[in-house]
VEXZARO-500060 format. One record per residue (C-alpha): y, z, x; residue number from 1; residue in three letters. Coordinates in pm, whole numbers, always signed. Example, Ala and Ser with C-alpha at 12.3 -4.5 7.8 and 13.67 -1.06 7.14 Angstrom:
# residues 2
<site v="-450" w="+780" u="+1230" n="1" res="ALA"/>
<site v="-106" w="+714" u="+1367" n="2" res="SER"/>
This chain:
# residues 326
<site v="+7643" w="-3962" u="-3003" n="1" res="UNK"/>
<site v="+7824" w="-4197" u="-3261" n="2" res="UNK"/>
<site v="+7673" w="-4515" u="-3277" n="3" res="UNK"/>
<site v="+7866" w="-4812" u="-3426" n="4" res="UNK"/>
<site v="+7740" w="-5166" u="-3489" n="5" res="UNK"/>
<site v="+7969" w="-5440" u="-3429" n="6" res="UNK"/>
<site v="+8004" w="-5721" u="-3594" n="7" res="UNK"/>
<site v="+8051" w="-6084" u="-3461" n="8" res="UNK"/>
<site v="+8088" w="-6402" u="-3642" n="9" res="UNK"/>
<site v="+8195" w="-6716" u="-3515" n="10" res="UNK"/>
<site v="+8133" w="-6623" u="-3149" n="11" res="UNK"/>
<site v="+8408" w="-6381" u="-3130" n="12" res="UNK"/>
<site v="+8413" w="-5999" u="-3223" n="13" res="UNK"/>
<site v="+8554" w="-5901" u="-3587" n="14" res="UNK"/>
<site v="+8903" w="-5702" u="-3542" n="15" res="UNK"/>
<site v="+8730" w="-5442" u="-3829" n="16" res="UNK"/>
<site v="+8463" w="-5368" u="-3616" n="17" res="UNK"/>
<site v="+8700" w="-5278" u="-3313" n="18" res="UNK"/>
<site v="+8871" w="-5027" u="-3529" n="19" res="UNK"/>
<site v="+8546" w="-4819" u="-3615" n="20" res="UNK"/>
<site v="+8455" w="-4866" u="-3276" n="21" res="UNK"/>
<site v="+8828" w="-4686" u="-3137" n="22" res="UNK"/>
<site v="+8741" w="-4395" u="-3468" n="23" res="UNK"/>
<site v="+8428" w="-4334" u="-3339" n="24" res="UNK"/>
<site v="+8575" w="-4247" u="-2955" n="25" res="UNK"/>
<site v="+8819" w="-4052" u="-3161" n="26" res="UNK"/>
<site v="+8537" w="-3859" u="-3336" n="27" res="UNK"/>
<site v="+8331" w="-3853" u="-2985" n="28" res="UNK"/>
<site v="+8592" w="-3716" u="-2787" n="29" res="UNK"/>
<site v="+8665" w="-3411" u="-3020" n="30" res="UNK"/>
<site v="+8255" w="-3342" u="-3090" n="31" res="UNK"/>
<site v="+8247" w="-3351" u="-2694" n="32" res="UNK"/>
<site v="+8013" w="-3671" u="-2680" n="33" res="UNK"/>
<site v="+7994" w="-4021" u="-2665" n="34" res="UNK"/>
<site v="+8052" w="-4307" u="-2849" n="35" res="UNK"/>
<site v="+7755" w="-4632" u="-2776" n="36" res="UNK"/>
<site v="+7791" w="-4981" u="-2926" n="37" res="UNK"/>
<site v="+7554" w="-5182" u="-3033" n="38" res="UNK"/>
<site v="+7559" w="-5586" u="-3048" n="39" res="UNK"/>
<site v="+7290" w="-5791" u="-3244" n="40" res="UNK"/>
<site v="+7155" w="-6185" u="-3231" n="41" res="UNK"/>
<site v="+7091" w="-6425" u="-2964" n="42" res="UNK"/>
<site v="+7405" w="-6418" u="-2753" n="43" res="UNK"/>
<site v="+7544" w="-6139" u="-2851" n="44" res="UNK"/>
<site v="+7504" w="-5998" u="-2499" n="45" res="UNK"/>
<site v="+7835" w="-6165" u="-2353" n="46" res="UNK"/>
<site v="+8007" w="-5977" u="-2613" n="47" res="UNK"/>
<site v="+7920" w="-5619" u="-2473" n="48" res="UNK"/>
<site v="+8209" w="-5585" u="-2227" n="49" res="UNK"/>
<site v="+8476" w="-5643" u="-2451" n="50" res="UNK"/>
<site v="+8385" w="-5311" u="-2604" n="51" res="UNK"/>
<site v="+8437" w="-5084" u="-2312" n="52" res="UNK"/>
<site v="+8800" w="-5038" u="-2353" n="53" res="UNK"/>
<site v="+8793" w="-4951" u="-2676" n="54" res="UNK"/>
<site v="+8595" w="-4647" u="-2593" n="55" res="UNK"/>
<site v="+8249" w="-4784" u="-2540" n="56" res="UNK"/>
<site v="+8019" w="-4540" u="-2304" n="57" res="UNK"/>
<site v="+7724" w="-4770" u="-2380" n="58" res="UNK"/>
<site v="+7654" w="-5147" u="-2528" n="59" res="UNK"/>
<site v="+7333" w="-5198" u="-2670" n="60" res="UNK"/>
<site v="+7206" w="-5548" u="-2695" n="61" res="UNK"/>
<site v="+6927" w="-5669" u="-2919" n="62" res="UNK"/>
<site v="+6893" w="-5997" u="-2842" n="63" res="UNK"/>
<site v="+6614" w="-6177" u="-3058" n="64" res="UNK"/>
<site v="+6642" w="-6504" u="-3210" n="65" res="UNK"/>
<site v="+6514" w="-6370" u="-3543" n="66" res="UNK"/>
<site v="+6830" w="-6196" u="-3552" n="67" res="UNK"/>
<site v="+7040" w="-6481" u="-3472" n="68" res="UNK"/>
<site v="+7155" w="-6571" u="-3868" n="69" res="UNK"/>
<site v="+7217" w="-6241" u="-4056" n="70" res="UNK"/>
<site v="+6941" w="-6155" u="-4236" n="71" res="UNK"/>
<site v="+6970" w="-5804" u="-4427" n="72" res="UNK"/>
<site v="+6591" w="-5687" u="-4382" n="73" res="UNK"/>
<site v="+6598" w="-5784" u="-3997" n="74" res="UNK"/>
<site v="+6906" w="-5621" u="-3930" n="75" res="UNK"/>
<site v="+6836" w="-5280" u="-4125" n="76" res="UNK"/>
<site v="+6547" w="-5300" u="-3906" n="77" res="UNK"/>
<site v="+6612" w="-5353" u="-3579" n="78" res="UNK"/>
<site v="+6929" w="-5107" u="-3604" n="79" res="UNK"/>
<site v="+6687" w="-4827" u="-3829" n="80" res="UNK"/>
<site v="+6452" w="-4888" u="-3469" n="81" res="UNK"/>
<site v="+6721" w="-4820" u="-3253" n="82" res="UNK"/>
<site v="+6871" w="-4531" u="-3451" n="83" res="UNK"/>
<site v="+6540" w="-4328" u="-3462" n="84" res="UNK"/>
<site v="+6513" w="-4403" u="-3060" n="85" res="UNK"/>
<site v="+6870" w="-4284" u="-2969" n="86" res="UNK"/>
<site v="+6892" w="-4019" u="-3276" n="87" res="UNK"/>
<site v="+7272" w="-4043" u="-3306" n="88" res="UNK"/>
<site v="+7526" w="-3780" u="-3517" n="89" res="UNK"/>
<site v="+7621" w="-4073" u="-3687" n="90" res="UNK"/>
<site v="+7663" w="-4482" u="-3744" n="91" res="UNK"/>
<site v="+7954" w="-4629" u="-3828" n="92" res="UNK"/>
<site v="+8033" w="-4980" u="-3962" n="93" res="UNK"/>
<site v="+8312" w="-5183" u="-4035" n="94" res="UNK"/>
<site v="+8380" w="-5200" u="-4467" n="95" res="UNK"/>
<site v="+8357" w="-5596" u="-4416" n="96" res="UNK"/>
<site v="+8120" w="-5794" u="-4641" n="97" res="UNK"/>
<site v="+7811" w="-5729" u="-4395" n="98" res="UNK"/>
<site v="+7917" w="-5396" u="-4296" n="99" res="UNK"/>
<site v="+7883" w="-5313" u="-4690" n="100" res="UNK"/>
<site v="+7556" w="-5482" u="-4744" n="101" res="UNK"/>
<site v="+7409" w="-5330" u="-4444" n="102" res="UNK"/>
<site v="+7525" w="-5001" u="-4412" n="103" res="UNK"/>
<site v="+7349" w="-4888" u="-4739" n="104" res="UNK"/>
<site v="+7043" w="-5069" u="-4651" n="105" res="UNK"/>
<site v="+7029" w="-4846" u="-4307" n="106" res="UNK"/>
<site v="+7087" w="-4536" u="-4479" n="107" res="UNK"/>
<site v="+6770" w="-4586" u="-4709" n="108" res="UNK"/>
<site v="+6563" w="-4678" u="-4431" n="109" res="UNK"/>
<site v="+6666" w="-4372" u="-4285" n="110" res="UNK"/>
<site v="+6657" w="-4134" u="-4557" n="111" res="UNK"/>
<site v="+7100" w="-4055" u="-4482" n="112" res="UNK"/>
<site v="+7350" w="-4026" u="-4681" n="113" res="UNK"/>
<site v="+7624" w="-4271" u="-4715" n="114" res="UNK"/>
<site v="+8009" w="-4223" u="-4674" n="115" res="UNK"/>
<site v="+8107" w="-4561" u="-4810" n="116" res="UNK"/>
<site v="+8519" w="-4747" u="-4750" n="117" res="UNK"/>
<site v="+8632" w="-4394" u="-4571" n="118" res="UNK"/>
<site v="+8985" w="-4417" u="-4533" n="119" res="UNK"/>
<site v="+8997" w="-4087" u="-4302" n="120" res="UNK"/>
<site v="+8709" w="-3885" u="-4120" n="121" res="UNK"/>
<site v="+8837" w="-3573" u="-3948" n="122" res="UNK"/>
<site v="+8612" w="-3321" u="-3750" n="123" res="UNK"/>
<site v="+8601" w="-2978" u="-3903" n="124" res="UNK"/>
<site v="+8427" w="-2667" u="-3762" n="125" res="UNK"/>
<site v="+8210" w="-2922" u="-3547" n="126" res="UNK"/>
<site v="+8120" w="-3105" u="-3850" n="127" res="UNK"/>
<site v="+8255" w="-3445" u="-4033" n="128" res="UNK"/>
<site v="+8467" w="-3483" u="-4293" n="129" res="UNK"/>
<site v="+8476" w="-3795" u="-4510" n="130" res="UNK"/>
<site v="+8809" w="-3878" u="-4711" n="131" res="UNK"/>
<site v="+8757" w="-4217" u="-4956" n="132" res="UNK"/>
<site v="+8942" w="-4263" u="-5274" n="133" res="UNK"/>
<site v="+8806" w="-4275" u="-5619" n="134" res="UNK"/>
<site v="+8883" w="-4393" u="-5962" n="135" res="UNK"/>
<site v="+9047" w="-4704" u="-5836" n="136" res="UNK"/>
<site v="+9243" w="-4559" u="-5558" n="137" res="UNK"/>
<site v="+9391" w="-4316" u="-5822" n="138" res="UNK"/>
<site v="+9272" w="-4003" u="-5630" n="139" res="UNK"/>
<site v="+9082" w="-3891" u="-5283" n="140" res="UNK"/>
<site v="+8690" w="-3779" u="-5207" n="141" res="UNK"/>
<site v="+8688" w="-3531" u="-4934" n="142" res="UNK"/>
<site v="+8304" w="-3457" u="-4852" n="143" res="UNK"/>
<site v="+8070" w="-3396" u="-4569" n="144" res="UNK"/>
<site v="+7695" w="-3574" u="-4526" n="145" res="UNK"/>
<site v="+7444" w="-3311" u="-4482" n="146" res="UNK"/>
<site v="+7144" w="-3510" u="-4385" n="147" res="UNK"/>
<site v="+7154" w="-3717" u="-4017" n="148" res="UNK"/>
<site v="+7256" w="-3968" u="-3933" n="149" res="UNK"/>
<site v="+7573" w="-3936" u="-4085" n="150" res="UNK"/>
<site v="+7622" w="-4321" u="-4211" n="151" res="UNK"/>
<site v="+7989" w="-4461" u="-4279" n="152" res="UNK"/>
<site v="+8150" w="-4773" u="-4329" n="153" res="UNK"/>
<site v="+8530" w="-4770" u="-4258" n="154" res="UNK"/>
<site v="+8803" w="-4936" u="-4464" n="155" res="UNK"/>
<site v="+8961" w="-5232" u="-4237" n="156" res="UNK"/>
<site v="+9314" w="-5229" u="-4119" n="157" res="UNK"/>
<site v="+9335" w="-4823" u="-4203" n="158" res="UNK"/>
<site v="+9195" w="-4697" u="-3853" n="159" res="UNK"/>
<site v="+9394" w="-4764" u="-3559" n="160" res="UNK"/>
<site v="+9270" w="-5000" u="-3295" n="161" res="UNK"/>
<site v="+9295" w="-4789" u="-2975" n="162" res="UNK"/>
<site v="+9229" w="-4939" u="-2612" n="163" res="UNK"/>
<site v="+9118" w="-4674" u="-2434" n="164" res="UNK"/>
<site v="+9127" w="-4794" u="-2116" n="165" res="UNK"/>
<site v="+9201" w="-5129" u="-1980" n="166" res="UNK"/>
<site v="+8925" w="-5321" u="-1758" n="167" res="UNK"/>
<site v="+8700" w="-4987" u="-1847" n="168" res="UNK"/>
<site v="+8334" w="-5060" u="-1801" n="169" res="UNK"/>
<site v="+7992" w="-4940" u="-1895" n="170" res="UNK"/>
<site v="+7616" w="-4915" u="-1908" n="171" res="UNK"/>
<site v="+7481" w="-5256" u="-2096" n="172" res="UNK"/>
<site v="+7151" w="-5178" u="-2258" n="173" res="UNK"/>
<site v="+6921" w="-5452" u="-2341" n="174" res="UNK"/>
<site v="+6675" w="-5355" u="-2646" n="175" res="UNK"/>
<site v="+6392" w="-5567" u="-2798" n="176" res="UNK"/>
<site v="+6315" w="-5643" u="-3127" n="177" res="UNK"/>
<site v="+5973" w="-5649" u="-3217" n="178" res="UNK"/>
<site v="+5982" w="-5893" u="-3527" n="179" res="UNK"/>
<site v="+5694" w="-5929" u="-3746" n="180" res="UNK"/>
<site v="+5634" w="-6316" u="-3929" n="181" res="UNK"/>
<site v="+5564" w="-6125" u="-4267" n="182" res="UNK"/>
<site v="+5906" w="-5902" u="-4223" n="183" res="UNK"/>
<site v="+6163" w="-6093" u="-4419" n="184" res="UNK"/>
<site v="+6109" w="-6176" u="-4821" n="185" res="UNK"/>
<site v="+6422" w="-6379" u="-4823" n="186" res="UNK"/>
<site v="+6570" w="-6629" u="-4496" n="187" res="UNK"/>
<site v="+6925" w="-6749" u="-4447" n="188" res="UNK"/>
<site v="+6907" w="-7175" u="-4382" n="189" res="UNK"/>
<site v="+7226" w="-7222" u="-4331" n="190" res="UNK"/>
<site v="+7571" w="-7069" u="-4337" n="191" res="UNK"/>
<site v="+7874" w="-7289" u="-4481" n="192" res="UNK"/>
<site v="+8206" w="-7186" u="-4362" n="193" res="UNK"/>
<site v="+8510" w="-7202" u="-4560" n="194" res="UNK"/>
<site v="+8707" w="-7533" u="-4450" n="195" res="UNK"/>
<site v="+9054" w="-7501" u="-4282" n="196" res="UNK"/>
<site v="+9178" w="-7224" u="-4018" n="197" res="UNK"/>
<site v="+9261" w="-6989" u="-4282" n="198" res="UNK"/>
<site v="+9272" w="-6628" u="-4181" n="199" res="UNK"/>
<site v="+9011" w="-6392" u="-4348" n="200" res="UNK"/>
<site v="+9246" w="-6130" u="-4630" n="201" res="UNK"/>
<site v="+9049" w="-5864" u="-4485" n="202" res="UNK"/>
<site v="+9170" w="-5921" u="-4138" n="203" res="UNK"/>
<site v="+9537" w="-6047" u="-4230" n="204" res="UNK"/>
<site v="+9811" w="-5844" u="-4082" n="205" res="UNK"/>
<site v="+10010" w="-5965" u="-4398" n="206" res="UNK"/>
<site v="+9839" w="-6045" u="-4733" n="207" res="UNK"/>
<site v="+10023" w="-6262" u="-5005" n="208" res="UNK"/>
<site v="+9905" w="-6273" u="-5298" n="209" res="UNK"/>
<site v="+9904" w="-6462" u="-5627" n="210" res="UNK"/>
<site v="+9817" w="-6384" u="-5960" n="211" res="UNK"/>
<site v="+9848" w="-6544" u="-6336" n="212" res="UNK"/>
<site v="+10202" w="-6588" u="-6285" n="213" res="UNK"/>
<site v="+10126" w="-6860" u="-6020" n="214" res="UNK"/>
<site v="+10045" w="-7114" u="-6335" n="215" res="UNK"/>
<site v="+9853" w="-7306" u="-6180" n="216" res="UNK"/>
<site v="+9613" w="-7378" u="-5848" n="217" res="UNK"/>
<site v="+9882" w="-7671" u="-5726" n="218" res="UNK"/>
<site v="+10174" w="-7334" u="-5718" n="219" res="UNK"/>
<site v="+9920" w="-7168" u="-5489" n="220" res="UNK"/>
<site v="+10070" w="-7380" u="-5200" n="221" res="UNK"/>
<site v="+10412" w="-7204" u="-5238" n="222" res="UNK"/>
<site v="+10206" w="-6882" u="-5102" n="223" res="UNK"/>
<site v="+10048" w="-7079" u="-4859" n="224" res="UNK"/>
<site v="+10367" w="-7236" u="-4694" n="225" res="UNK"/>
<site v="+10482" w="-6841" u="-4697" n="226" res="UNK"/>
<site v="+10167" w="-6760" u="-4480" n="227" res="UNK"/>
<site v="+10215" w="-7058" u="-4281" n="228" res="UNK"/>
<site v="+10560" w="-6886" u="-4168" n="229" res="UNK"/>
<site v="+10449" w="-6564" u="-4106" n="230" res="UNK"/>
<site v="+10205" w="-6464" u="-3843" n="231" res="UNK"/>
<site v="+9904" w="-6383" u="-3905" n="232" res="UNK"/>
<site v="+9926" w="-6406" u="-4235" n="233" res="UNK"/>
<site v="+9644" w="-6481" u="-4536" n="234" res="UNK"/>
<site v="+9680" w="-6607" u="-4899" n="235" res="UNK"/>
<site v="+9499" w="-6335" u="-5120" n="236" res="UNK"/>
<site v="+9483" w="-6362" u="-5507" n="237" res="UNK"/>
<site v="+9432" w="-6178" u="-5812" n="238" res="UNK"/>
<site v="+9090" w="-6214" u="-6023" n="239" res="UNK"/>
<site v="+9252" w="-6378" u="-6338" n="240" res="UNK"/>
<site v="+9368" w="-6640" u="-6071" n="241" res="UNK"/>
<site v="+8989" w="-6676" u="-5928" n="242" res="UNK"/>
<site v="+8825" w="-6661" u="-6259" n="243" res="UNK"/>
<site v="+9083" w="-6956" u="-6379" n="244" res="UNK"/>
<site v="+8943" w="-7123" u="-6054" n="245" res="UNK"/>
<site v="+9296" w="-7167" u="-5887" n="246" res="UNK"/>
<site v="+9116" w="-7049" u="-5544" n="247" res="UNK"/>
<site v="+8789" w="-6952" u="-5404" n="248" res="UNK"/>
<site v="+8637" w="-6596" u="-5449" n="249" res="UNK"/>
<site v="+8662" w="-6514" u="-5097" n="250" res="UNK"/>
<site v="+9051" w="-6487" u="-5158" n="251" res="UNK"/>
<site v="+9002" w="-6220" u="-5406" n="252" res="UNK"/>
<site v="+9137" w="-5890" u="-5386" n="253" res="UNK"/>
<site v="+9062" w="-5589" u="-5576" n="254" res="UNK"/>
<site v="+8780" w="-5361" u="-5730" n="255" res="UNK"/>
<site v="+8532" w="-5668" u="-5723" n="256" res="UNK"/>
<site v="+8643" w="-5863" u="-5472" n="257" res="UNK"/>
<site v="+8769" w="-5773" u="-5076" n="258" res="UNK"/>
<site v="+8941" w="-5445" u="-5029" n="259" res="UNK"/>
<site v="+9276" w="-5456" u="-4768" n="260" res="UNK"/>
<site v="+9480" w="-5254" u="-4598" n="261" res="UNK"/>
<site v="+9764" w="-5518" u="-4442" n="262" res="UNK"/>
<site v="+10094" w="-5361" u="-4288" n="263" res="UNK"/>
<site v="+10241" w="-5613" u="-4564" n="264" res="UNK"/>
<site v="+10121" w="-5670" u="-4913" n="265" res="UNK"/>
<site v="+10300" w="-5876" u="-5105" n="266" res="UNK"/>
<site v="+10182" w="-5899" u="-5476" n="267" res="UNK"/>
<site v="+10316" w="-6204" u="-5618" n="268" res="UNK"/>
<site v="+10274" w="-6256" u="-6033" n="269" res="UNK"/>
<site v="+10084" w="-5991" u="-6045" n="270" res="UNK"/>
<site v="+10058" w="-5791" u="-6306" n="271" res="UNK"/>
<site v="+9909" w="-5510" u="-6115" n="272" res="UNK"/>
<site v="+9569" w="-5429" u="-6353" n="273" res="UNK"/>
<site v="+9365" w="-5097" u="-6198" n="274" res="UNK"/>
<site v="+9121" w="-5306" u="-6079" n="275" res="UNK"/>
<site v="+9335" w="-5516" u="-5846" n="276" res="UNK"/>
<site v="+9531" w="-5216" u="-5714" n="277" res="UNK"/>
<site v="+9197" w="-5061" u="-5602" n="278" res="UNK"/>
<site v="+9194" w="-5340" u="-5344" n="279" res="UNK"/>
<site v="+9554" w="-5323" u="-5214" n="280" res="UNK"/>
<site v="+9660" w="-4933" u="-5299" n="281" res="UNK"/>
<site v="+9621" w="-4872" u="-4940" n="282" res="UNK"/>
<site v="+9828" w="-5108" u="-4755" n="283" res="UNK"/>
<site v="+10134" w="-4975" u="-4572" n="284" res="UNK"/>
<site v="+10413" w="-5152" u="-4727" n="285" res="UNK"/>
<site v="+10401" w="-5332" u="-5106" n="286" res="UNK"/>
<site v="+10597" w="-5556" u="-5197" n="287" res="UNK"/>
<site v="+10633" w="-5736" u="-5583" n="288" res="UNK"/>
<site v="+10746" w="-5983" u="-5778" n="289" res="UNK"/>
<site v="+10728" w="-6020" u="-6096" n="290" res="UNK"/>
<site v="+10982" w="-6099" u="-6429" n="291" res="UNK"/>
<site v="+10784" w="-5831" u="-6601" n="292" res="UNK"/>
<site v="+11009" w="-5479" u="-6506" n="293" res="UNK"/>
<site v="+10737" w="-5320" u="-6707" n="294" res="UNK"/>
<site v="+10455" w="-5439" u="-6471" n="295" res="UNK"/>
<site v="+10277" w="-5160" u="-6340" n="296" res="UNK"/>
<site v="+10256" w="-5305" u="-5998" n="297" res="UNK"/>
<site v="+10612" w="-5156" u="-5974" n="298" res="UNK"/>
<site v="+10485" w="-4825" u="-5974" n="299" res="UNK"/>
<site v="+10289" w="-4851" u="-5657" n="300" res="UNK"/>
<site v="+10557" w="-5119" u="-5454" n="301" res="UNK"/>
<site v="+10790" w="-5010" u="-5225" n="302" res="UNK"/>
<site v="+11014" w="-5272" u="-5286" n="303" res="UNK"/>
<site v="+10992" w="-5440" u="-5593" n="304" res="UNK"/>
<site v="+11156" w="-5798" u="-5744" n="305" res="UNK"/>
<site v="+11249" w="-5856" u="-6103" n="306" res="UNK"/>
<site v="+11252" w="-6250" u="-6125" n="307" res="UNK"/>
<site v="+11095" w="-6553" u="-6159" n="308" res="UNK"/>
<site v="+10880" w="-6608" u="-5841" n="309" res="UNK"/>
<site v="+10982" w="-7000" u="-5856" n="310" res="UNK"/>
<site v="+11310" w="-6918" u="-5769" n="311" res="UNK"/>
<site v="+11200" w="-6603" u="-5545" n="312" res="UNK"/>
<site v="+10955" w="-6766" u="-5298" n="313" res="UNK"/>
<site v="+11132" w="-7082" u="-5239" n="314" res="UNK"/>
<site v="+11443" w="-6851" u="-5136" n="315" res="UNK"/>
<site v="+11233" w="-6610" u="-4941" n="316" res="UNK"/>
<site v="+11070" w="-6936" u="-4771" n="317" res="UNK"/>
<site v="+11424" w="-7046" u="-4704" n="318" res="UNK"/>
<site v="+11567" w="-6753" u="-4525" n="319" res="UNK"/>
<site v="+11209" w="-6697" u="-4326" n="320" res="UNK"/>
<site v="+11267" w="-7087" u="-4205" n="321" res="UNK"/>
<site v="+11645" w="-6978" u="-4104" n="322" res="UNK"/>
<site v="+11527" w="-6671" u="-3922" n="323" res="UNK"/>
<site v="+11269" w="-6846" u="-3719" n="324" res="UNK"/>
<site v="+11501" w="-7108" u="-3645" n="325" res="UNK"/>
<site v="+11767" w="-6886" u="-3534" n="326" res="UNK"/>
């Protein structure tokens, strides 16, 4: 059995989540067993039939209102509970924020090893094989977990998001949660959302990003028009541009901030330090600008731009706004 937890937020299922939930049917179907679901918080129930075509055999719900806000102690709990109950070859997670912070946590309480932002997992001789890169993307891990549950977190937008089976259905599972009142040392209040309907860079199909070359937090709004024309697109930055506060952390990409895998990167002033190609090395198509031709984002582009990016975007921006209109 592969067990994966999925992750909602804001009443609706993360698209990361659906893609470890398709690689663990992958991994299910050639280890001859099944892959099970599980869905946590109050509500989460209504959720559980989206999963069966996406290779779902079982949903299990813990419903509990102690797991309502995501709490990192309740959660390792209640899903170290349900792992020991249904013993499972592995657990997979979604590399998102939570899946990173939890994952580890689950792995402790269990005693398993950890196969952290896998890029690939292939079966080999019956067994699993973990592929994740190291030294900022500069090379690939290939290793195997000895100890069970195997425990993984997957990179987003790497694995493919596979319907198995349209209108497929399943066995729903309700669990309980038996939550002690001395079981948390820390408690979540309240959760403040980012303002706007801005799409998470983690979850973007297309990422554009700025970097010290943008100048400025007002030139951030030439990137933002850009995403504006292009669907579903997000507005990603460097770290110089966070740490200079042009935009919020949670726009950050690279070794300390989100790691993505868009079809589309586009990497725009960026210099293209080791730490911020960690956090983009992997998406399918790069594509930079930059008056630098010495940059060494150019070595890892596909297409690259010599130029100043004032006079760039605003003529990319124009030709997008003639194609659409066409």
């Amino acid at each position: 059995m592969i067990l994966t937890y999925i992750e909602i937020r804001d009443r609706r299922v993360k698209k990361a989540s659906l893609e470890a939930l398709s690689e663990a049917a992958r991994i299910a179907a050639e280890l001859r067993t099944e892959a099970v679901a599980v869905v946590v918080g109050a509500g989460a129930g209504e959720h559980a039939a989206e999963l069966f075509p996406y290779g779902a055999a079982r949903v299990w719900v813990l419903e509990n209102e102690a797991l309502t806000r995501y709490s990192t102690q309740d959660h390792a709990q209640a899903l170290a509970d349900l792992s020991r109950k249904l013993n499972p070859a592995a657990v997979f997670f979604s590399g998102t924020a939570l899946g990173r912070d939890l994952a580890p946590r689950l792995a402790a309480k269990l005693g398993a090893g950890l196969a952290s932002d896998c890029t690939e997992i292939a079966v080999r001789d019956g067994r699993l094989e973990f592929t994740r890169p190291v030294y900022a993307g500069k090379a690939l891990l290939t290793f195997e977990l000895t100890s069970s549950p195997r425990v993984a977190s997957l990179r987003p937008n790497v694995f493919s998001l596979a319907r198995v089976e349209a209108g497929a259905s399943g066995e729903i599972v309700a669990e309980s949660f038996a939550a002690s009142a001395d079981r948390t040392k820390a408690e979540v209040v309240e959760i403040v959302g980012e303002r706007g309907e801005e799409i998470d860079v983690a979850e973007a199909d297309v990422v554009i990003s700025g970097g010290r070359g943008m100048k400025g937090p007002e030139n951030f709004e030439l990137l933002r028009e850009l995403a504006r024309l292009i669907p579903k697109s997000a507005v990603g930055a460097s770290r110089s541009a966070v740490d200079s506060g042009w935009i919020g952390h949670q726009h950050q990409v690279g070794q300390t901030g989100k790691t993505v895998s868009p079809n589309l990167y586009m990497a725009i002033g960026i210099s293209g330090a080791i730490q911020h190609i960690a956090g983009m090395s992997s998406s399918k198509f790069i594509v930079a600008v930059n008056k630098d031709p010495d940059a060494p984002v150019f070595k890892v582009a596909n297409f690259g731009v010599v130029g100043d990016l004032f006079e760039v975007i605003p003529a990319l921006r124009d030709e997008i706004k003639k194609l659409r209109s066409e």
